[in-house]
Structure formats: C-alpha cells, structure tokens
C-alpha positions as CSV (number, residue, x, y, z in Angstrom):
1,X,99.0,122.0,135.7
2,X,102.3,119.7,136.5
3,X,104.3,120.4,133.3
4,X,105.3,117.1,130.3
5,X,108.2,114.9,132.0
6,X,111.1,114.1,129.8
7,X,112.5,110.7,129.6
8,X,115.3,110.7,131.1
9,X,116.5,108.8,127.4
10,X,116.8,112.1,125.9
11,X,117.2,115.4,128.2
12,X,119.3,117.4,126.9
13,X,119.8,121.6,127.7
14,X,117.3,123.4,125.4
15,X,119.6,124.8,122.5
16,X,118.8,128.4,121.4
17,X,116.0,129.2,119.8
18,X,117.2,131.9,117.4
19,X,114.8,131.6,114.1
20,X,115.9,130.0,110.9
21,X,115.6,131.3,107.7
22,X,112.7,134.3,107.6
23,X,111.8,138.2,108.1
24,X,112.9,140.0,111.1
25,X,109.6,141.3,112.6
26,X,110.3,145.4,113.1
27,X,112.1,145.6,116.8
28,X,109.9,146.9,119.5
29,X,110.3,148.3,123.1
30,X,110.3,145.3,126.0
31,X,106.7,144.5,127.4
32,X,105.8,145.1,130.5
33,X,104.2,141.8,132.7
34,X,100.8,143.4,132.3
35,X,101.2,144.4,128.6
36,X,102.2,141.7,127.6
37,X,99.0,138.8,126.3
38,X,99.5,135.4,124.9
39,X,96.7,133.4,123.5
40,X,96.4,129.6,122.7
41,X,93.9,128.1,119.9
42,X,93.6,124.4,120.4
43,X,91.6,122.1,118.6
44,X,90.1,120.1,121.5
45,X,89.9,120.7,125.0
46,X,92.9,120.9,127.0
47,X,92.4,118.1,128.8
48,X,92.7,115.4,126.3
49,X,95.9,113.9,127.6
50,X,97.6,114.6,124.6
51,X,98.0,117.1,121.8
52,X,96.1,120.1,123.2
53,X,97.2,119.5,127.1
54,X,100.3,119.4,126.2
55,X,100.3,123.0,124.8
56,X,98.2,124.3,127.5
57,X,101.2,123.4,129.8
58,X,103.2,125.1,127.5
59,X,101.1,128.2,127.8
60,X,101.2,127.8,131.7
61,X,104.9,128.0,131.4
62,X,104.6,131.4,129.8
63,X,102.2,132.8,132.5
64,X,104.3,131.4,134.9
65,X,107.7,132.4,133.8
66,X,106.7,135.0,131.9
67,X,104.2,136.9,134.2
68,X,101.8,137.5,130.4
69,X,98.5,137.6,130.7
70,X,96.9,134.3,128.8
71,X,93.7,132.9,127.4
72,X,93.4,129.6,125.3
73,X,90.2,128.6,123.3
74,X,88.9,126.0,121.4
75,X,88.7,126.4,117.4
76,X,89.0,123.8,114.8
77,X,87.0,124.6,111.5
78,X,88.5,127.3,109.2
79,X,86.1,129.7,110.3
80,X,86.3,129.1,113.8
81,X,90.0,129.5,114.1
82,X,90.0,132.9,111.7
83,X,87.7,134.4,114.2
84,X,89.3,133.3,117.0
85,X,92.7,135.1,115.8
86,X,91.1,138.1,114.8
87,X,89.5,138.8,118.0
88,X,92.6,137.9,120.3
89,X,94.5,140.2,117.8
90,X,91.7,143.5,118.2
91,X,92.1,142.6,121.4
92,X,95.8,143.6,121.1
93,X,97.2,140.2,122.3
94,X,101.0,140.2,121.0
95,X,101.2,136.5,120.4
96,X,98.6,133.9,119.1
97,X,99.7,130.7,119.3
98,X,97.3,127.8,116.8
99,X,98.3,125.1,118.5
100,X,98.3,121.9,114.7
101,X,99.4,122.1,110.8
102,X,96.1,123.8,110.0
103,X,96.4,127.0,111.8
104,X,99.8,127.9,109.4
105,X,97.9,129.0,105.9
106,X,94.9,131.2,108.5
107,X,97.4,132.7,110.6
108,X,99.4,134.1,107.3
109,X,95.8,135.5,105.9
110,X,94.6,136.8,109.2
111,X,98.8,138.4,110.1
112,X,98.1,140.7,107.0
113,X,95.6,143.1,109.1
114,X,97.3,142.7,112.1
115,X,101.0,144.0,111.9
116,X,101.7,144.2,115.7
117,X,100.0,140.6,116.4
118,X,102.8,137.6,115.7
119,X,100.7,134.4,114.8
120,X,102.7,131.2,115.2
121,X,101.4,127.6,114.8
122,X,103.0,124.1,115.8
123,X,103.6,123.0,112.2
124,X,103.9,124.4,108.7
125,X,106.3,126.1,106.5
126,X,104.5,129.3,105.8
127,X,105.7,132.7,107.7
128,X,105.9,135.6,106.8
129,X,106.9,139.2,109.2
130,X,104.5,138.4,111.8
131,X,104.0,135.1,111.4
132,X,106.3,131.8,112.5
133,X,105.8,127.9,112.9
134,X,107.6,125.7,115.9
135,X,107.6,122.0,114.2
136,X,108.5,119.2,117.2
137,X,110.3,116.5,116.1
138,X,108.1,114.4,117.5
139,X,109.0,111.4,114.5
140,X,111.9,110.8,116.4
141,X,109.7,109.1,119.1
142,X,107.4,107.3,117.2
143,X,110.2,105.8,115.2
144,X,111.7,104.2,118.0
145,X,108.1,103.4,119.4
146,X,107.6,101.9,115.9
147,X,110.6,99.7,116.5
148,X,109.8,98.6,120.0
149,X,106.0,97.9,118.5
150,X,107.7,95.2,115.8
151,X,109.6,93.5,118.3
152,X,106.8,92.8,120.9
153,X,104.2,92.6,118.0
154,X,103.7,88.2,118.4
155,X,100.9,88.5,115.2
156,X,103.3,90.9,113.0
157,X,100.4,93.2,112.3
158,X,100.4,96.7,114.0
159,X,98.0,99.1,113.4
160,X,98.1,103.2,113.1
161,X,94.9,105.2,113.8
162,X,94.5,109.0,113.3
163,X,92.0,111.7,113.9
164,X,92.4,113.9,111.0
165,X,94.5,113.4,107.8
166,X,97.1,116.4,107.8
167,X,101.1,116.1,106.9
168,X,101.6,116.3,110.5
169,X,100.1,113.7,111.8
170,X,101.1,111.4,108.3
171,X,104.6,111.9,109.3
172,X,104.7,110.3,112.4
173,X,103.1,107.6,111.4
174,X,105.2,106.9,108.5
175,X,108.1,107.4,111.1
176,X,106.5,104.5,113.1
177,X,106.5,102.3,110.4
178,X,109.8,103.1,108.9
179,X,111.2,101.8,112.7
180,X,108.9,99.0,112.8
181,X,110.2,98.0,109.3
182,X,113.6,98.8,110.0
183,X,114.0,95.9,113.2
184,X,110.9,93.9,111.3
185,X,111.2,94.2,107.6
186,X,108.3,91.8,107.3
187,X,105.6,93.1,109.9
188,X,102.2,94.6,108.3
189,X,101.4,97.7,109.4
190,X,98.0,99.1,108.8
191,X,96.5,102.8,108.7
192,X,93.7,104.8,109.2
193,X,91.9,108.4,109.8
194,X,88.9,109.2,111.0
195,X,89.0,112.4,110.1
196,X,87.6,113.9,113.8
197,X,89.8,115.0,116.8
198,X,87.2,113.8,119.1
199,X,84.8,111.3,117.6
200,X,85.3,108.7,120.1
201,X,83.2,105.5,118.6
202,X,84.9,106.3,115.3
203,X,88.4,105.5,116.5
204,X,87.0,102.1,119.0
205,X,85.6,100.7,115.8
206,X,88.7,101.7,113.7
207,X,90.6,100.2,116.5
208,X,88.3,97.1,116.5
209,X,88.5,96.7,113.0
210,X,92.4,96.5,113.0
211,X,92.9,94.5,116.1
212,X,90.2,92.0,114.3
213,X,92.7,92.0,111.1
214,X,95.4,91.0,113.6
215,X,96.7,94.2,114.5
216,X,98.1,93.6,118.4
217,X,99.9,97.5,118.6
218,X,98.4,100.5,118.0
219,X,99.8,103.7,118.0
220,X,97.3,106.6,117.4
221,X,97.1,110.2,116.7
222,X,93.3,110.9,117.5
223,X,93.7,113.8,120.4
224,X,90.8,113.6,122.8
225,X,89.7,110.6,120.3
226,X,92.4,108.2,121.9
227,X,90.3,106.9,124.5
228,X,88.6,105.1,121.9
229,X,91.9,103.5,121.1
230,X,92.6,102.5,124.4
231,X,89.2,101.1,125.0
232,X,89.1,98.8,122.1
233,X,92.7,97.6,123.2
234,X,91.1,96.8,126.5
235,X,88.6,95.1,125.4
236,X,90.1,92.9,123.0
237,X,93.6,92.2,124.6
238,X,95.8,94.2,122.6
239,X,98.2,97.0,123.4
240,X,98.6,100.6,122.4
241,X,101.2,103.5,122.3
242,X,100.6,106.8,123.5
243,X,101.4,109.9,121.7
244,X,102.1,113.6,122.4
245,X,101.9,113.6,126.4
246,X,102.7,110.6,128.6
247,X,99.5,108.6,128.0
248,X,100.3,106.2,130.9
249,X,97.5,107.4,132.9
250,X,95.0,107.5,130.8
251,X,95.2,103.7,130.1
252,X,97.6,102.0,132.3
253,X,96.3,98.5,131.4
254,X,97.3,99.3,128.0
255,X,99.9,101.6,126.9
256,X,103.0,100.7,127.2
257,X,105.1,103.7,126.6
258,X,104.5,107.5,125.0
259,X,106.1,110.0,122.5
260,X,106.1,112.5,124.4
261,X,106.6,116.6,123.4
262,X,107.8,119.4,126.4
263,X,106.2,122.4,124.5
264,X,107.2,124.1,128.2
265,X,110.8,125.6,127.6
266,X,110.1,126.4,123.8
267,X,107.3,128.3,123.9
268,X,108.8,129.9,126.6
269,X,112.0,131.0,124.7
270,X,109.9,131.9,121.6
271,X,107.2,134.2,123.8
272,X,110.4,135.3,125.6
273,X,112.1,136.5,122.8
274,X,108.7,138.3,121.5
275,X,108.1,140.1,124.3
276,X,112.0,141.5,124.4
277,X,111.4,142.8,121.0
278,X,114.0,139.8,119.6
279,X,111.5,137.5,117.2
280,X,112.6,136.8,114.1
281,X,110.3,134.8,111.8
282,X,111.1,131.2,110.3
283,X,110.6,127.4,110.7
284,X,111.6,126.3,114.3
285,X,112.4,122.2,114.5
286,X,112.9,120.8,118.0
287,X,113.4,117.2,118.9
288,X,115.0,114.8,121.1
289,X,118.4,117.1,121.1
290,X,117.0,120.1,122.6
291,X,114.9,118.1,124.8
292,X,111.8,118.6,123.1
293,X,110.8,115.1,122.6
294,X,111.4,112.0,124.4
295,X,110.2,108.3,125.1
296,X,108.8,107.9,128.9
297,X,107.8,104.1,129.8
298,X,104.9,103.1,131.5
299,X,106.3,102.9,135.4
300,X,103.7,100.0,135.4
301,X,103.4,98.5,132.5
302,X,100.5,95.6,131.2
303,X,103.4,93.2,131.4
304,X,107.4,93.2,131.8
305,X,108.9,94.5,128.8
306,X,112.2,92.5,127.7
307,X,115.0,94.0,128.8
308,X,116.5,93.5,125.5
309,X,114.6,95.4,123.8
310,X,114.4,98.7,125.9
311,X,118.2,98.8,125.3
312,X,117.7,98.3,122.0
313,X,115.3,101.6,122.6
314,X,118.1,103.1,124.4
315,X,120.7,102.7,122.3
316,X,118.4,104.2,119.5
317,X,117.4,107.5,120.8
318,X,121.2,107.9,121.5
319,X,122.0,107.6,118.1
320,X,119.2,110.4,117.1
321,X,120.4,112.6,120.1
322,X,124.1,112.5,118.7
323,X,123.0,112.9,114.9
324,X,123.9,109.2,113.9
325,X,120.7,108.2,113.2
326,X,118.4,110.4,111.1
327,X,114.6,109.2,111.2
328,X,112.7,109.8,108.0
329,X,110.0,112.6,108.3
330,X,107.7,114.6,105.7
331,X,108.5,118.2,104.5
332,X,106.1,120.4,105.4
C-alpha cells in the first residue's frame, strides 16, 4: 500500500524519537531481518480509509524498511485483544503494536508474562519496562478543521459523530470545537457516539439526526463506520470532514478536507530503535512539527473553498508548527 501524504501545510523533518520519561527496557543484541517480527492489532479492518489503514501503512513501512517479518489482526473486545497479544508474544514476536487508547491498560497486564515482548499502543499513559504508547497529535488538525467548519458552516450548527467513547477520540473533538468556537464563538456544535467502530446505519442515522437539527459539517471519528457519515451527507446536502487518513476518496462529493496522521516514519523509528536494542519506555507525542499530522484538501472539492479562509488555515497550522499556538487537548 501507497503510504499517508502530508500536507504540504505542515512537513517538517521527523524529530528524534528518543522516549520520554520511563524504564529503560534491558539492552539486547541487534536483530537480524529474519529475527526480527512485528505485529499489528487493529480494531477494524485495514481498509477502512482511516484509523486502522493508516497503521497498516505504518506497519508496511517497517517491513519495508525494516526487512521484519509482520502480521496484523483484528481484535477489539477486551478478550479478543488479550489473546491476540499473548499469542503474537509465545510466538516470540518482539513488538506488538495495539493500534487505539484501549489496548494501553491490556498491553501492561499481558507485558508482565512476557519480558522479551515490548507492547506499545497509539494512545495512553501507562508503560511500564516493556511496554510504551506513541500519542499523534492529531487535535492539531481537527482544531484548525474545526475552524475552517465555523467559517463555511451558513446554519451555524456543526455536528461531531464518533464510534466509540474513549479519551482519544473525545479529545479531538473537543479540539474541533474549541477552533470552531475560537473563529465562531456563537456556532452550536453538537455530539455523539455510537459506541461501534463499524456499525454503519448507526452513524447514517446519527448523521441524519444532526444534519436534521441543522448541523451542515460533520466531522467524525467512526473508523470503518464513516461511510455512514458520508452517506447521510450525501443524501441530505451537507458536508463532512475526514479524519485520520485522507478521506478524499472515499467521499469526494463530500469531504472537503482531512486530518490526516503519517504513522510511516514513527513507527519506523520506534521498531528501529527496538530492534537495535535502543527502546526506552515512555509517552511518545507526535504532531504537526515532526510531520506526523497534517491538513490535506480535497484536490476536487464539492465546491470552491474561499480563498480567505484556507489562508486563514494556513496561517494557523503555522502557528502550531512554530509553537505559537497551542491547541487544547485531554491528558491521557
């Protein structure tokens, strides 16, 4: 698979990936090609267009540049994802990768019986010798999605629909609406889970249901579930956001621009530094600095997009590149 683009907004050279606070994990002797196995829990299938693709191409990176041997799978209930790490790691794979917020807490039960395993997951705070989290920044983007939403928005009513309810996913929507609010201080902005990554009537009639309330944006975090999203918008005239990949594709009669996360160069640099015995344990944050997370536009959008107010976009995600602007996001 064709790795994430960047938006040419905010590409910037990968900074080092050296872990923050945490344990050292015990050095060990360099891997060899074919020792060395990386593994990739997702929960949906990878080609969703979003959340899970995305990390798949990150994992493609590491086979790629890496030469490891990989294997991704799908797991999403407690049970599912514990026995899913436990067999990758009795199967001797170094790295385990649980691609959400809700692989963090299994990961640091499951790590205890498996000392030579390291379990990382894309969002949480918990680590521990063997175990790390990579958090992408990816509030940066909706922010200033959040802000272009406002401005377009002609009803003032913009509407947020999720999959499941976890701190991750709350957190970029609150970053949408704090942008929104932040050009717009009077727009509504209304939210919503469906608690299901793929339940794709449940986020059409959410969808419905908002755009019916006056909602004429939609940004979602629903994985696989965002065609549900898309197809209300169709239906019913309004407009949506993509999230996580460039959604442009997917619904080109729709979405007018993405958040979009490169998961290629760090989970490169991460299984890189695994596999040369040089991981040390902590909270990883990547974002629009380290080229991590960026805006792209639809190339052919539903309509023009003011000039205006892509400059304003512009001018925004410079001032979150250089530090300037700091967008609000949850601790986690």
């Amino acid at each position: 698979m064709k790795r994430l683009p960047i938006s040419p907004l905010a590409i910037i050279a990968l900074a080092s990936l050296a872990g923050c606070d945490g344990d050292s994990k015990p050095e060990a002797a360099k891997l060899n090609d074919d020792d060395f196995k990386v593994a990739l829990i997702t929960p949906g299938p990878v080609n969703d267009s979003g959340w899970s693709a995305l990390a798949y191409r990150g994992l493609e990176a590491i086979k790629l540049e890496l030469g490891a041997d990989t294997q991704n799978i799908v797991a999403f209930s407690p049970q599912d994802i514990k026995d899913a790490m436990r067999s990758y790691a009795q199967k001797d794979f170094d790295l385990v990768i649980g691609h959400g917020y809700e692989y963090n807490q299994i990961g640091i039960e499951v790590a205890k019986d498996f000392p030579k395993t390291v379990f990382i997951s894309s969002s949480g705070d918990k680590t521990a010798t063997n175990v790390g989290t990579f958090r992408f920044n990816l509030e940066q983007g909706t922010y200033v999605l959040g802000m272009v939403a406002a401005k377009l928005s002609l009803k003032g009513t913009l509407g947020m629909v999720g999959g499941p309810n976890v701190p991750s996913i709350e957190s970029t929507f609150r970053a949408f609406e704090a942008g929104a609010k932040a050009v717009r201080p009077s727009v509504r902005v209304l939210k919503a889970y469906t608690n299901s990554n793929d339940d794709i009537g449940a986020a059409k009639q959410q969808t419905l249901a908002f755009i019916a309330q006056g909602a004429d944006y939609i940004i979602h975090q629903a994985n696989a579930a965002a065609q549900g999203v898309f197809e209300a918008c169709k239906e019913r005239g309004a407009f949506a956001f993509g999230t996580n990949s460039d959604q442009a594709g997917a619904a080109p009669d729709v979405v007018i621009a993405s958040a979009t996360i490169n998961a290629g160069p760090v989970f490169v640099e991460l299984a890189k530094q695994l596999k040369e015995g040089k991981f040390k344990a902590g909270v990883r944050l990547r974002g629009m600095a380290d080229g991590a997370v960026g805006i792209v536009w639809n190339p052919n959008p539903p309509f023009k997009i003011p000039e205006d107010i892509k400059a304003e976009a512009i001018l925004m995600v410079g001032k979150i590149v250089s530090g300037q602007l700091k967008v609000p996001r949850l601790e986690f």
